[in-house]
Backbone as numpy.savetxt, mean C-alpha at the origin, in Angstrom:
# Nx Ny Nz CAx CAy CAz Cx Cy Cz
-1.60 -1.71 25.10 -1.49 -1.79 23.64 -1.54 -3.25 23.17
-0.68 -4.27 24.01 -1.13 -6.07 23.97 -2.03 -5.89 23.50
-2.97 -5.98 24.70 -4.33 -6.15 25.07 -5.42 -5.31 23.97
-5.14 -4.45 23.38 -5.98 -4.01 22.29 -5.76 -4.69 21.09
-4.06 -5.21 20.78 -4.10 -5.93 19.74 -4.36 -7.31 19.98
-4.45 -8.06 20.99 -5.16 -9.65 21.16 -6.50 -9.55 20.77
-7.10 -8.46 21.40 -8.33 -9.05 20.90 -8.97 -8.49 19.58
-7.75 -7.41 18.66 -8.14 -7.79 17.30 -7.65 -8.83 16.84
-6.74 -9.37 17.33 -6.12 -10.72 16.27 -7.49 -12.16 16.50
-7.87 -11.72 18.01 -9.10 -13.27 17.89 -9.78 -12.45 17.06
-10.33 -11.65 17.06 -12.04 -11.11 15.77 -11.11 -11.50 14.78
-10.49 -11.31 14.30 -9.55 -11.17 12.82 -10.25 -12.74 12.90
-8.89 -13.23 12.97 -8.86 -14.69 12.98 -9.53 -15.46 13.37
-10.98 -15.05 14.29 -11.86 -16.15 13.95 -13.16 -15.89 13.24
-12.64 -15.03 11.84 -13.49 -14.58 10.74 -12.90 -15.27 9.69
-13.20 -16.52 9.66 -13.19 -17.46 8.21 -12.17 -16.56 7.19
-13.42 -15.55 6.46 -13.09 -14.66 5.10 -11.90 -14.07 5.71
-11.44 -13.52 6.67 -10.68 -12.18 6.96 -8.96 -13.59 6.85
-9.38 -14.45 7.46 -8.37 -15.57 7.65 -7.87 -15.78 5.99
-8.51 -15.93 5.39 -8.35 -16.08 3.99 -7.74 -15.36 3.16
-8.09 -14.18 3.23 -7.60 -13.23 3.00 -6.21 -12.47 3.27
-6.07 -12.79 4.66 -4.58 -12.35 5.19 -3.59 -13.39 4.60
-4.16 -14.54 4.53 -3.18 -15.82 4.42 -2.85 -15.29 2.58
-3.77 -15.13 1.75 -3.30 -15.20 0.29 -3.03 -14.11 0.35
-3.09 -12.71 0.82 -2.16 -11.67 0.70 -0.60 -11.97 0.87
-0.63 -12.70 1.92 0.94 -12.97 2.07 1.56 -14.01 1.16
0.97 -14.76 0.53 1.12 -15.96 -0.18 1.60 -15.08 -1.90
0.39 -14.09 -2.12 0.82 -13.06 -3.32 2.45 -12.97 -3.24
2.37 -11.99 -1.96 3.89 -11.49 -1.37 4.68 -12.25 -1.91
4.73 -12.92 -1.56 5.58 -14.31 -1.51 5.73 -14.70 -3.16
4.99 -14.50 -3.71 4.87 -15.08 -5.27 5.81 -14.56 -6.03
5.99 -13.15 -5.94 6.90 -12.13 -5.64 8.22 -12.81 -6.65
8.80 -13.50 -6.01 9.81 -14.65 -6.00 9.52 -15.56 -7.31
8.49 -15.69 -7.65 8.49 -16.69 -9.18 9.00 -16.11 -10.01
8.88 -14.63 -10.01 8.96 -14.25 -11.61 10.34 -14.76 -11.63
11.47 -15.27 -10.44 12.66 -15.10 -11.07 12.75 -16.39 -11.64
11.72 -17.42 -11.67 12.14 -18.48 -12.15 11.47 -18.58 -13.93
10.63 -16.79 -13.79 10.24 -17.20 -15.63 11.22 -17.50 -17.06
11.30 -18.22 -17.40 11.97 -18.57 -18.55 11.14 -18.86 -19.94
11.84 -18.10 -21.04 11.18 -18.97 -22.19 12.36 -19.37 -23.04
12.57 -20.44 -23.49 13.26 -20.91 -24.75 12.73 -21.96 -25.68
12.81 -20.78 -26.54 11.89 -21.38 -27.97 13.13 -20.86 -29.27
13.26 -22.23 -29.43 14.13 -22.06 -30.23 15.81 -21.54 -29.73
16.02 -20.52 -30.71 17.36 -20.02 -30.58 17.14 -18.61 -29.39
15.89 -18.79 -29.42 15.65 -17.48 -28.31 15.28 -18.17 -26.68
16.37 -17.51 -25.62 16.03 -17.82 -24.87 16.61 -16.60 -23.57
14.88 -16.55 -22.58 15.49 -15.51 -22.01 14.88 -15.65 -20.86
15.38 -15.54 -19.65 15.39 -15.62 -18.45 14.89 -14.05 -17.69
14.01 -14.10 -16.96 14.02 -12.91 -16.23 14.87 -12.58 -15.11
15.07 -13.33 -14.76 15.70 -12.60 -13.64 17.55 -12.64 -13.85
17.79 -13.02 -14.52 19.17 -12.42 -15.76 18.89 -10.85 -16.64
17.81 -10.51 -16.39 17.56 -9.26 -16.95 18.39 -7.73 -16.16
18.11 -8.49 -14.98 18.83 -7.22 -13.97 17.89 -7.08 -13.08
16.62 -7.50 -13.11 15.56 -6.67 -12.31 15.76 -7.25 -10.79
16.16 -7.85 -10.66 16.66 -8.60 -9.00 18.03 -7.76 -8.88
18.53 -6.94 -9.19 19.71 -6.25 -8.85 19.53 -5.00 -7.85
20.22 -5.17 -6.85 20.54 -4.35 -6.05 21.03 -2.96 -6.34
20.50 -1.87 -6.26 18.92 -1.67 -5.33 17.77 -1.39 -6.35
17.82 -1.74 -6.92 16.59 -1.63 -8.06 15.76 -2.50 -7.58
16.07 -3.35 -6.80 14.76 -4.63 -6.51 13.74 -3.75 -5.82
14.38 -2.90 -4.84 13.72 -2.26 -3.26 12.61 -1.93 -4.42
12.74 -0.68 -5.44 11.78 -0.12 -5.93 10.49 -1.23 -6.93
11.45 -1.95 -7.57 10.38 -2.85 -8.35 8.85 -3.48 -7.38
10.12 -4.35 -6.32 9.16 -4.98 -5.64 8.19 -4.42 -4.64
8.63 -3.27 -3.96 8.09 -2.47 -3.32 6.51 -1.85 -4.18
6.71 -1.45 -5.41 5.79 -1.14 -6.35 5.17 -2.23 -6.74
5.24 -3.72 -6.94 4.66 -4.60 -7.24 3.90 -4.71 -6.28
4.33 -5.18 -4.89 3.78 -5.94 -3.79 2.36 -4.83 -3.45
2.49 -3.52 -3.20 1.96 -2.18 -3.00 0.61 -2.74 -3.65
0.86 -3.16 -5.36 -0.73 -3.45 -5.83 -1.36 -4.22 -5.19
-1.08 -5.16 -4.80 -1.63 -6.26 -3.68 -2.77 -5.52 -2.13
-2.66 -4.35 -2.11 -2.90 -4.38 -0.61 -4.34 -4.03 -0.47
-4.95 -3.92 -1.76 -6.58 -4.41 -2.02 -6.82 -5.28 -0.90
-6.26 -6.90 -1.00 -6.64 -8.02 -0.79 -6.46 -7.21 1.57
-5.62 -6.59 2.21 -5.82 -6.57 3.24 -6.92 -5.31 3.20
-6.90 -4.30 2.60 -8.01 -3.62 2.73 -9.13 -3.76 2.93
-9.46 -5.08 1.98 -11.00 -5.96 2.05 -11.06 -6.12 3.86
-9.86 -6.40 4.19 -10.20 -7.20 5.46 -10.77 -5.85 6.46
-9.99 -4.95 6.07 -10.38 -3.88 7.10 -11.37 -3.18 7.31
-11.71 -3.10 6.05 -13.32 -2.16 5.78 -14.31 -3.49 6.40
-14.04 -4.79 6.00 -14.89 -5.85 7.02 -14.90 -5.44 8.61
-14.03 -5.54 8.67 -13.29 -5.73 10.20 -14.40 -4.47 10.89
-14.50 -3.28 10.17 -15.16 -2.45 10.55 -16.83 -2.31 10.36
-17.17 -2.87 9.32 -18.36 -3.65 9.23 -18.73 -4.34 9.88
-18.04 -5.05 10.08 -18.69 -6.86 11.34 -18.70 -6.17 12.64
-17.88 -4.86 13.14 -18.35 -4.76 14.35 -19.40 -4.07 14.46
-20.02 -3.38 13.33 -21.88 -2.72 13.17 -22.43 -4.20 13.40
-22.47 -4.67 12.28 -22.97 -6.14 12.08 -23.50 -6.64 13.42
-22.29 -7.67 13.67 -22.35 -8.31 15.01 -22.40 -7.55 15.94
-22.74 -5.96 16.28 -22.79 -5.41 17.23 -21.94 -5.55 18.33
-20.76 -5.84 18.02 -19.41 -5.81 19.08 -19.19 -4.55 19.63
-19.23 -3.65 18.34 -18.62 -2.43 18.96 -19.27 -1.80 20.17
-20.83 -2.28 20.56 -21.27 -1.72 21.46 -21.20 -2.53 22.72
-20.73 -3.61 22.12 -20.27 -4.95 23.63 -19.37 -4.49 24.04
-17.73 -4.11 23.02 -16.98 -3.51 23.62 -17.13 -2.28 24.58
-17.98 -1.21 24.13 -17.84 -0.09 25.33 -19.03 -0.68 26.26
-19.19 -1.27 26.41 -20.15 -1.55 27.58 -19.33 -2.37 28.21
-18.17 -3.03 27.93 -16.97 -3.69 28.86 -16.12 -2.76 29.12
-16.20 -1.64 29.01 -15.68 -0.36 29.78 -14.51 -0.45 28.72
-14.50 -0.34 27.16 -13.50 0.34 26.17 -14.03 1.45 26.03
-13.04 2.17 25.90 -13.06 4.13 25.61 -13.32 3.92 24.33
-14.27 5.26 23.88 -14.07 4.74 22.07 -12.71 5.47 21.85
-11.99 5.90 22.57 -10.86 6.51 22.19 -9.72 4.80 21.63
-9.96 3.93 22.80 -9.17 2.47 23.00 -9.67 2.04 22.03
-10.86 2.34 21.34 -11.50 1.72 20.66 -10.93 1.78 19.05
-10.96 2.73 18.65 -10.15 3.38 17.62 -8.46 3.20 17.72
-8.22 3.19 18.96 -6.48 2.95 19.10 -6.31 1.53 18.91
-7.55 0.99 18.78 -7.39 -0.96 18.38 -7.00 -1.23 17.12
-8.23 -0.33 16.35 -8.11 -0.31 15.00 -6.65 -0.07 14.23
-6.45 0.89 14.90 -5.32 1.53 14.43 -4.20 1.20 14.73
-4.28 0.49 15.93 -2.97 -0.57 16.00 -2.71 -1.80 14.98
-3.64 -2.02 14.69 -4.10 -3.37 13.27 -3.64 -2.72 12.63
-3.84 -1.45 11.67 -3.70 -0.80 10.65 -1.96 -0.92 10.81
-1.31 -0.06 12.03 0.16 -0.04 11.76 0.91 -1.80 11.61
0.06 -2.67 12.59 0.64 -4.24 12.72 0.64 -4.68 11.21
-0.42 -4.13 10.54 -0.75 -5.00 8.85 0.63 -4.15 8.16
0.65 -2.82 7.95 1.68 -2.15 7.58 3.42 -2.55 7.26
3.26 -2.95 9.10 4.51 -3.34 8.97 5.29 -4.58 9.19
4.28 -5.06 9.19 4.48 -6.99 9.19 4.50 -7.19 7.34
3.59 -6.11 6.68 3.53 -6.31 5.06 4.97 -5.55 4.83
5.51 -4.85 5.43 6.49 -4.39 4.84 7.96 -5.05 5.48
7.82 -5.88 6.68 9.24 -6.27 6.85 9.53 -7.57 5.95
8.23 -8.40 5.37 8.06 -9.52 4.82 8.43 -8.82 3.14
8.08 -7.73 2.64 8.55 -7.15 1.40 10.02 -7.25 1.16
10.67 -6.67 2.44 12.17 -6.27 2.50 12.85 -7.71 2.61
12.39 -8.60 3.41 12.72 -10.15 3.43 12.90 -10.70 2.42
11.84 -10.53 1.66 11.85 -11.50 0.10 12.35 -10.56 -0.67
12.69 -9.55 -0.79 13.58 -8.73 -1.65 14.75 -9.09 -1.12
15.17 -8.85 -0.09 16.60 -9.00 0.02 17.21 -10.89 -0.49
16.55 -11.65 -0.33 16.69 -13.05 -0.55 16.78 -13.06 -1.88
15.92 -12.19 -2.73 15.94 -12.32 -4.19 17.30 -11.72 -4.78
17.54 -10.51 -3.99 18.74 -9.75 -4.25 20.49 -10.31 -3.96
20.39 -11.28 -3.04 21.11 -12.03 -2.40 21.54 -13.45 -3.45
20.33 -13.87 -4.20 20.56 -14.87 -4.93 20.72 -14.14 -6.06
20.32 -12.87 -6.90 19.85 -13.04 -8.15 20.74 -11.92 -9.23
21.12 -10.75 -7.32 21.79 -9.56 -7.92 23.20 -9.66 -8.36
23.54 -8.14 -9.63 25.00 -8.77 -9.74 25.90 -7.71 -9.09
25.33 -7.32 -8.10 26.11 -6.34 -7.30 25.62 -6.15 -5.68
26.74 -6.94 -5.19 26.61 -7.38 -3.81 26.98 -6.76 -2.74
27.36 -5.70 -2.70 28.66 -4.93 -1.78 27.20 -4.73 -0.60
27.86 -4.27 0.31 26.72 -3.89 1.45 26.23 -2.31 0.92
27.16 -1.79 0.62 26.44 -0.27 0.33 25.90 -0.32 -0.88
26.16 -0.98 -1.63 25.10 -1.32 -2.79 23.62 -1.63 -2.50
23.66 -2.85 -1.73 22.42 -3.46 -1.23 21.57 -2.88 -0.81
22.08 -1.61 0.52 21.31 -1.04 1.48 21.33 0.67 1.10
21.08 0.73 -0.39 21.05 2.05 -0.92 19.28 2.08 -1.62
18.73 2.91 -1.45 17.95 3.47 -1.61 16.73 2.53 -0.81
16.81 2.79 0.14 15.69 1.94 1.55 14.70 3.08 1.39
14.91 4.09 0.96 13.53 4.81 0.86 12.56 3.92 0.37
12.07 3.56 -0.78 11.36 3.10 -0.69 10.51 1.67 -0.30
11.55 1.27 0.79 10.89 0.02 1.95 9.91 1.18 3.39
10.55 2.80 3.32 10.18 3.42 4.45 8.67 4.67 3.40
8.45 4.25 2.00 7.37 4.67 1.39 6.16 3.51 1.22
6.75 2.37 0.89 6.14 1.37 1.13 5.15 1.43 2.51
5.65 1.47 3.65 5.16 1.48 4.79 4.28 2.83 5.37
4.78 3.53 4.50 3.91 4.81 5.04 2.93 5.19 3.80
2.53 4.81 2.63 1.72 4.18 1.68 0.49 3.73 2.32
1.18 1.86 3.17 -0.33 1.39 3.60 -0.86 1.66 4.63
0.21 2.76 5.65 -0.49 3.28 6.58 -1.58 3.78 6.07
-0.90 5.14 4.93 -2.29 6.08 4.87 -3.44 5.26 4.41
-3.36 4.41 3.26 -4.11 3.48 2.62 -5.00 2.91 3.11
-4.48 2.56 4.35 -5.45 1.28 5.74 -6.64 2.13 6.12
-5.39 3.51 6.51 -6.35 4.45 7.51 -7.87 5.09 6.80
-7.74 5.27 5.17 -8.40 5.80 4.82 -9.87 4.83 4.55
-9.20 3.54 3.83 -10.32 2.33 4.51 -10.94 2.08 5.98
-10.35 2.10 6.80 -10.81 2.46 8.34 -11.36 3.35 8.45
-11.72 4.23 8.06 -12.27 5.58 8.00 -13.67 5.07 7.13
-13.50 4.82 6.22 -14.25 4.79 5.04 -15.53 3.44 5.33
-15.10 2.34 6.56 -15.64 1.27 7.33 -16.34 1.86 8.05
-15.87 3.14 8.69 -16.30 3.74 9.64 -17.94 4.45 9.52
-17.29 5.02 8.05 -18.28 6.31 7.81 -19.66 5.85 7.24
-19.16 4.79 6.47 -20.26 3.50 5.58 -21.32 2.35 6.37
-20.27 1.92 7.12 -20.58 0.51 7.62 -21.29 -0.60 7.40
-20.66 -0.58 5.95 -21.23 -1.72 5.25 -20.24 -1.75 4.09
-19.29 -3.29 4.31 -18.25 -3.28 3.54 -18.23 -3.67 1.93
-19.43 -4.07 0.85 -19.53 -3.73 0.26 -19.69 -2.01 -0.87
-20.35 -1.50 0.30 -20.93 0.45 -0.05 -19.42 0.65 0.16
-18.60 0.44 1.08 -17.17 1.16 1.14 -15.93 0.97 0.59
-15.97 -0.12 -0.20 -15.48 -0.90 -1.28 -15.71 -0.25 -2.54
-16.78 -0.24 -2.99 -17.74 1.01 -3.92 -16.77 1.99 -3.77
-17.34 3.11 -2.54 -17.06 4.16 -2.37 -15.39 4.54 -3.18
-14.54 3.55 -2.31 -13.45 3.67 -2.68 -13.11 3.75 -3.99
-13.59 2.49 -5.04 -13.10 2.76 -6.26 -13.75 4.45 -7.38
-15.03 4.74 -6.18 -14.91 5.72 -6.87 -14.63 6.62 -6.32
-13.79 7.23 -5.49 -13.10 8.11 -4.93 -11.45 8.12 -5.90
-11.71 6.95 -6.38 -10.12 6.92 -7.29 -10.48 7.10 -8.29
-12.05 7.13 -8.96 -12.29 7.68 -10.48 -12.56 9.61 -10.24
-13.23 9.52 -8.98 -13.30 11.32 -8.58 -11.39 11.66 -8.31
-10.78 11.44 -7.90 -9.51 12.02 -8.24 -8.89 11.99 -9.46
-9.34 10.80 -10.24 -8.82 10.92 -11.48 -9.40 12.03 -12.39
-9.85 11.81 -12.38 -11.40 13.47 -13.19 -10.96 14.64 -12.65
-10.64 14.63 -11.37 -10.03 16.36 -10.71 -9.07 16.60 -11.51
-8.01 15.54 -10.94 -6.62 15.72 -12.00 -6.89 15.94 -13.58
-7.18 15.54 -14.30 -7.59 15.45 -15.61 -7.97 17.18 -15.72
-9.13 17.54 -15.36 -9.91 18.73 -15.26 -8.66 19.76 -15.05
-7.96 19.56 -13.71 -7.18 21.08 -13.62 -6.16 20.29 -14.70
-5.64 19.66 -14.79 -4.67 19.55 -15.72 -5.04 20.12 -17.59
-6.16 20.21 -17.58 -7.05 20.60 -19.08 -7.11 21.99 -18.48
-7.72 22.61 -17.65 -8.02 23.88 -17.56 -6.94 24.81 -16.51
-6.01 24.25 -15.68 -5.38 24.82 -14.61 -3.98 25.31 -15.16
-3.29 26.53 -14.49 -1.85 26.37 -14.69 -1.36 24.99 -14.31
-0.23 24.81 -14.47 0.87 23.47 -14.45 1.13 23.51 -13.30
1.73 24.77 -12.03 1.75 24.76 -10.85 0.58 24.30 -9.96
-0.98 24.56 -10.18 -1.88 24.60 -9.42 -2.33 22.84 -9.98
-2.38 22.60 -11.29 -2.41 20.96 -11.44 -1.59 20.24 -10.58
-0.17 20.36 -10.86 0.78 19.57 -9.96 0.36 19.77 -8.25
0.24 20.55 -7.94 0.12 20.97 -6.11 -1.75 19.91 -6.16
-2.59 20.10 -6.66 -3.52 19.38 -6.37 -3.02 18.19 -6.43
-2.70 17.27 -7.62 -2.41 15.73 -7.88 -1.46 15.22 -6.63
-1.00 16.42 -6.32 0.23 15.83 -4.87 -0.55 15.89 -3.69
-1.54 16.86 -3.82 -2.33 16.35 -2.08 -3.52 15.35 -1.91
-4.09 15.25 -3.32 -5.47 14.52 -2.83 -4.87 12.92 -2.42
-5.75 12.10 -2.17 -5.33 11.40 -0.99 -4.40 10.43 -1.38
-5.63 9.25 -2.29 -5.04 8.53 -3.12 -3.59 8.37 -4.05
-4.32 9.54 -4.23 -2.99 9.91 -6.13 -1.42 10.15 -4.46
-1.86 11.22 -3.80 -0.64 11.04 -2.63 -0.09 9.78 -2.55
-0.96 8.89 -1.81 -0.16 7.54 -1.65 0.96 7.18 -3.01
0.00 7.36 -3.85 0.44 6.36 -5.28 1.48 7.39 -5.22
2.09 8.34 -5.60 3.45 8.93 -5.97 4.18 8.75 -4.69
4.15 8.29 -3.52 5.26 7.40 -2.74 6.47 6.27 -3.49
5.39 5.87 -4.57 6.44 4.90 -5.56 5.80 4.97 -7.02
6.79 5.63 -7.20 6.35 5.69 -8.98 7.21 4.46 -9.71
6.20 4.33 -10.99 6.32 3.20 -11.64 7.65 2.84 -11.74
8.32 2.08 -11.48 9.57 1.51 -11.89 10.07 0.59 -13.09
9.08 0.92 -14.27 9.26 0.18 -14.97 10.24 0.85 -16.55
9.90 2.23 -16.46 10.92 3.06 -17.17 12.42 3.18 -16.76
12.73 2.58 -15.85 14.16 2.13 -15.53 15.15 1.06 -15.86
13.82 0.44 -16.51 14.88 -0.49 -17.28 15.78 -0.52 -18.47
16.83 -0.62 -18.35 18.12 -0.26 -19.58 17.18 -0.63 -20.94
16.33 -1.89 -21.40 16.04 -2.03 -22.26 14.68 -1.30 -22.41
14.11 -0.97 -21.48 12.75 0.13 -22.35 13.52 1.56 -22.48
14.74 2.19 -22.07 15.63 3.12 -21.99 15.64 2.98 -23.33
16.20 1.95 -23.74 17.24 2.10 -25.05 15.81 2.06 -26.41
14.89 1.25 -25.80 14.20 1.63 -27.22 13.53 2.71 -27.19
12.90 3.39 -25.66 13.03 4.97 -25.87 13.86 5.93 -26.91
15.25 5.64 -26.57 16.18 6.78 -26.98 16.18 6.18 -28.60
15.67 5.02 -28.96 15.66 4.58 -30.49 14.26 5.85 -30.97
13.68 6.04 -30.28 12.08 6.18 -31.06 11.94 7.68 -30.59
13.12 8.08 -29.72 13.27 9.18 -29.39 12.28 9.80 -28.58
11.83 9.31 -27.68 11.13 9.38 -26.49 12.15 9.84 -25.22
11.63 10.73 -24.30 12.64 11.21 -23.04 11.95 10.45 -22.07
12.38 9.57 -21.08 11.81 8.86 -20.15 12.68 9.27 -18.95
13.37 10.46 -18.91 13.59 10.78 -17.59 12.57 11.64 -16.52
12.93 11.23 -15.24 11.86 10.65 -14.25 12.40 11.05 -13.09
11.77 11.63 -12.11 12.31 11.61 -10.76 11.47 10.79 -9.91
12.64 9.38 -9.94 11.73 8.36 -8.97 12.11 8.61 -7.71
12.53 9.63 -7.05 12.73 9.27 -5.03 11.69 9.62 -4.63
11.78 8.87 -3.70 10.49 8.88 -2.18 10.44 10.54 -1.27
9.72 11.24 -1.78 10.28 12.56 -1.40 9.49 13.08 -0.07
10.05 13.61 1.11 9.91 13.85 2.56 8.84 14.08 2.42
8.61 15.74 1.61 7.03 15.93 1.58 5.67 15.12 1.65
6.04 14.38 0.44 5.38 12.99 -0.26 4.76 12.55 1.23
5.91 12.42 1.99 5.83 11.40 2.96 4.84 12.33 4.06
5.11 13.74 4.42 4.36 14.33 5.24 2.79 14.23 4.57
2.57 14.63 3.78 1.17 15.02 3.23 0.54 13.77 3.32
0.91 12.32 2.75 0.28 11.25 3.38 0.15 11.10 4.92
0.87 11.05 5.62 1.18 11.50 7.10 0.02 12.44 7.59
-0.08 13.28 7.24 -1.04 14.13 7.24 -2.71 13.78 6.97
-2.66 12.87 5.89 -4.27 12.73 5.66 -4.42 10.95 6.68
-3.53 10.42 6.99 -3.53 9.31 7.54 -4.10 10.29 9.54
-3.31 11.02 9.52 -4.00 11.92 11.10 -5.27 12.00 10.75
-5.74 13.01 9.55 -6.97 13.15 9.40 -8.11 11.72 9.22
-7.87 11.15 8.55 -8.48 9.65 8.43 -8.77 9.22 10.01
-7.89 8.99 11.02 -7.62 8.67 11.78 -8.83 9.76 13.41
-8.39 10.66 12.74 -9.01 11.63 14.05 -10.51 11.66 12.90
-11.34 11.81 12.09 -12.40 11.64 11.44 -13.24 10.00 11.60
-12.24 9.04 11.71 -12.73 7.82 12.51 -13.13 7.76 13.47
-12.65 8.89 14.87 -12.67 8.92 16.36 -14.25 9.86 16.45
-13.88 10.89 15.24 -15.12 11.91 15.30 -16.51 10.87 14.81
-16.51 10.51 14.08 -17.59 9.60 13.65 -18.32 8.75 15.36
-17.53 8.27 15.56 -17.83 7.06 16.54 -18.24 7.77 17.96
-17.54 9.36 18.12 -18.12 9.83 18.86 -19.33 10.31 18.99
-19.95 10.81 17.67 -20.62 11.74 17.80 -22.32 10.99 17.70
-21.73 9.11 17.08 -22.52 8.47 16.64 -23.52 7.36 18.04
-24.49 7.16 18.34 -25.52 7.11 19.39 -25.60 5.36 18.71
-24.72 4.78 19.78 -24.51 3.25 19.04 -25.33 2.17 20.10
């Protein structure tokens, strides 16, 4: 398992773009951390963000977890490459001619996929907890370490996410067309949803929007931005209901789980069946 991930980390890393890319993904991450220094005072008005509450324990897990999540474009690029450059440069057929299984072959990939996952997600929980540590006003340990679900949706998010780009590198092999592909695979789910939601019962809308792939990932973490006491309160002024069930729910978690296998064993089928 080393040995499959060394020699993705040399291709990675001695790909200029892919280098670039990993480095300002994490650098985003990391940015993470400014908003607490936004301030404006103008005049008699002056207001600090991160005096707002939003660095408070455990509300951070969800904010930042949902912030950082938009970011993972920037490693995706790398992967649908990663899977490109080995058509490209014709590695992939150097590799099995150095006696890799395409089975090892795919278990490379996919070891990258879980290494990006969860190196992006212990570095999430890092700079959250540091933010929470300086910024929150409620410190207790069981405060802090309450609702970790979504540091364990986070992570099973860019699994499926990776896998379905790996797949999608796979099926294309050409990381512009699969780049494409993708954004419109997120305008074709949006249109499904829309459609049964206009023409479907409410049961058969909801059960679709929860399995297709994408929209799956994305309800791992729903927006966290209706949680804040002050969009609450001008809700309940304008008389708007903004209650919400934000948990990370098991299912949630299987059915991504589920299309991340499929992604995964549809990568293996491709490469087998394909005369490289």
């Amino acid at each position: 398992m080393i040995r499959l991930l060394e020699i993705e980390f040399i291709k990675l890393w001695s790909n200029r773009s892919s280098k670039i890319l990993i480095v300002s993904y994490f650098i985003l991450l990391l940015s993470i951390a400014l908003f607490a220094a936004v301030k404006f005072d103008i005049g008699p008005i002056k207001f600090h963000l991160a005096e707002q509450g939003i660095f408070n324990f455990p509300y951070i897990w969800h904010l930042n977890t949902f912030i950082a999540s938009l970011l993972k474009l920037f490693l995706a690029i790398v992967i649908v490459s990663m899977m490109a450059n080995e058509y490209s440069n014709k590695t992939i057929k150097q590799n099995l001619i150095d006696g890799f299984s395409k089975k090892e072959f795919i278990a490379s990939k996919f070891l990258t996929v879980l290494m990006f996952s969860l190196i992006s997600t212990v570095f999430i929980f890092l700079v959250s907890l540091v933010l929470g540590l300086v910024y929150s006003d409620f410190k207790e340990i069981s405060i802090i370490f309450t609702d970790m679900q979504y540091i364990l949706g986070y992570f099973v998010k860019h699994i499926g996410f990776f896998s379905f780009c790996l797949f999608l590198g796979m099926l294309i092999k050409r990381s512009a067309f699969a780049l494409g592909f993708l954004v419109l695979w997120q305008a074709i789910e949006g249109i499904i949803i829309g459609i049964t939601k206009w023409k479907a019962p409410d049961a058969v809308a909801n059960f679709i929007a929860q399995i297709l792939p994408l929209n799956a990932m994305s309800n791992l973490i729903k927006e966290p931005f209706t949680r804040f006491k002050a969009v609450r309160s001008v809700a309940n002024q304008i008389g708007e209901d903004l209650s919400k069930d934000y948990a990370v729910h098991s299912y949630e978690i299987l059915i991504v789980l589920a299309w991340t296998a499929l992604f995964i064993y549809g990568s293996y089928a491709l490469l087998k069946r394909r005369d490289l």
